[in-house]
Structures are given as C-alpha cells and as structure tokens.
C-alpha positions, 0 to 999 in steps of 0.5 A, a space after each residue: 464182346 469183340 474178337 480181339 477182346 476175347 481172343 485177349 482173355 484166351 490168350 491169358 488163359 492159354 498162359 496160366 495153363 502154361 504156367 501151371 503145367 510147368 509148375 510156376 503156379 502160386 502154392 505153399 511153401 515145401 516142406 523140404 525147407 524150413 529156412 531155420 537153419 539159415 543163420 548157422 544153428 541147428 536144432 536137436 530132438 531135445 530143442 536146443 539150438 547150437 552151431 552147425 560146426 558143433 561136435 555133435 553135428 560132426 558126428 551126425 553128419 559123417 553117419 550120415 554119409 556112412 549110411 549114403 555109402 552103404 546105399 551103394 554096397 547095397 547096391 551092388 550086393 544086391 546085383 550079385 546076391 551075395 546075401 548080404 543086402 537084406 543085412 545092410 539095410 538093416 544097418 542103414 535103419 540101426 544108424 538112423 536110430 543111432 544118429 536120434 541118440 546122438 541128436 538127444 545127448 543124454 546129458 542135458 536131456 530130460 524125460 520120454 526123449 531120452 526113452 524114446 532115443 535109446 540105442 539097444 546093446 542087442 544092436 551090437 550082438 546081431 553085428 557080432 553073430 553075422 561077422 562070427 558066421 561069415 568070418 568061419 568060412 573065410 580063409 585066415 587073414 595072414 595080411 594086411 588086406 587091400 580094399 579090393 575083390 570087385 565092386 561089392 568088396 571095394 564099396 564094402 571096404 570104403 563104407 568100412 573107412 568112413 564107419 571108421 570116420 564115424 567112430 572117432 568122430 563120436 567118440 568124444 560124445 560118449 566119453 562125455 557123455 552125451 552119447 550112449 557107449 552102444 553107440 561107440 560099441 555098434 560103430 566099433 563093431 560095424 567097422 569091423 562086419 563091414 571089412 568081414 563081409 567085404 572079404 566074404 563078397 569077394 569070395 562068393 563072387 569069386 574076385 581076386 583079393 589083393 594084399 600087402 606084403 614087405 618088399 623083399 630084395 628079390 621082388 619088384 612089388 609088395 603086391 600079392 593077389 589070391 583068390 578067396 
C-alpha cells in the first residue's frame, strides 16, 4: 500500500467522523414526525381521521395554548413563592387529561376509550376550594380590575383570557355532545381561580393594582390604582 493511498483511506475516515459528530450520520427516522398529518387531517384517540380546521381540533389547540400560558405564570410564581406553582402544575396535568376527553367525543365513541378519558367532576370542586380560600383574604372587588399587579399577576390575568378562549371554543362540543359538561364546568371555573389568584399575586408581592373607574368631568383619567 502506498502513502497516498492510505493517507486517502484516512481522510475518508477523518470525514465520517466528521459527519457523525455533527450528526449527519444514516439513522432512523424521529418519532417526533409522523408525517400523517401532512395532507390536512388529524387523527383522534377513538381513530377517526377528520380536517385539522375541525371544531374539535379548535378546541384543542387553544387548550393547548392555555396550558403553554400557564407555563410562564409558573414560571414567575415560582420566582417569587407566592404559593401558587405547585397549584398551577396541576392544572397544566388536569388539561392534558381534559384535552384526552375532548380527542375522544363521546358521541361517537365506543368502549374502554371512553372509561379511560373521563374527566371527573371532582376536578371542578378542588378549583372551587383554592378560589374560596384565596378569595377570603382579598380586599372586596368593587371595580372592574385591570390586568395588572406585576408580572405573576399580568401573566395570570392573560392565561385568565385565553381559558376564556377555550371555554367558547369547547362549548359547542359539550352542547353536542361530544364532550363531557366537566369539561365546560372545569374551564368555566379555571377562568375564574386564574383572575382570583392573579389578585392574590398581586397582594402577596405587594404590586399595585389598576382599575376601572367612569370618567368624571373632574378627572382627567379613569384610571385608579390601589395597593392589595
């Protein structure tokens, strides 16, 4: 074997090396892709393919996006302990299970896919119990609140308007349906705890709150701030 040669078969190792470090190497496909999704239809727990524009779709999605939301409440709850992170991943966990009952309508669904996907009315009485115990130590709302009382609060108060979203959206799949009334009852709720604990935030870091009050002739704003 000659120099050259063998300084050829070197090289050509040296370059698959290469290619492998930076992961340019033959393997089998991700399963983060399953590329059957591409010609515009989705497919549901019970197996039925339908149009990604489908209402149930709709509603999943913006579920989705509440729970993403509430990723970055957590987030800043967390930073500032103000006792409400433990609470909001647990809510994140609830929608995903939420968001199985809507992927299973119960309408045209039949046997342990539909035990397996029930979404259970206790759900709606824990939210309930922590608006309850929160609400109790807040000042009485006598206005109509600002999404304000820094960054725990105002990311409380926007997870607050999408559940909102989320809530009209799914509404059409319970009244047919084909989605549990847990479902409706638990965004209806969550609506709520999330304004509830965006007020608490707001007071257990001592931020300011902003609210609306009707312009009078002798002010110049109908903007109010208080202190929690």
């Amino acid at each position: 074997m000659t120099d050259k040669t063998l300084l050829g078969r070197v090289l050509v190792s040296d370059a698959v090396d290469q290619r492998t470090l930076v992961g340019c190497q033959r393997r089998t496909k991700s399963s983060v892709y399953t590329r059957t999704g591409d010609k515009g239809t989705s497919s549901l727990y019970n197996g039925e393919r339908r149009p990604k524009y489908d209402d149930t779709f709709h509603a999943l999605g913006t579920v989705d996006e509440l729970n993403s939301s509430i990723g970055i409440a957590h987030h800043y709850c967390k930073e500032t302990g103000n006792g409400l992170d433990s609470k909001l991943v647990e809510i994140q966990c609830k929608l995903i299970e939420l968001m199985s009952n809507i992927a299973t309508p119960r309408n045209s669904t039949d046997g342990n896919r539909l035990d397996h996907t029930v979404f259970n009315q206790e759900n709606v009485r824990i939210l309930e119990s922590w608006i309850d115990e929160m609400d109790a130590n807040l000042p009485p709302l006598k206005h109509f609140i600002l999404p304000s009382g820094g960054e725990s609060a105002i990311f409380l108060h926007q997870a607050r308007s999408i559940c909102r979203r989320a809530e009209r959206v799914v509404s059409p799949l319970v009244e047919s349906g084909a989605a549990d009334s847990e479902v409706g009852q638990y965004l209806n709720r969550l609506s709520d705890f999330f304004f509830v604990a965006a007020r608490h935030a707001a007071k257990f870091e001592g931020k300011v709150e902003n609210y609306y009050e009707q312009r009078r002739k002798d002010k110049s704003s109908n903007l109010v701030t208080r202190e929690l």
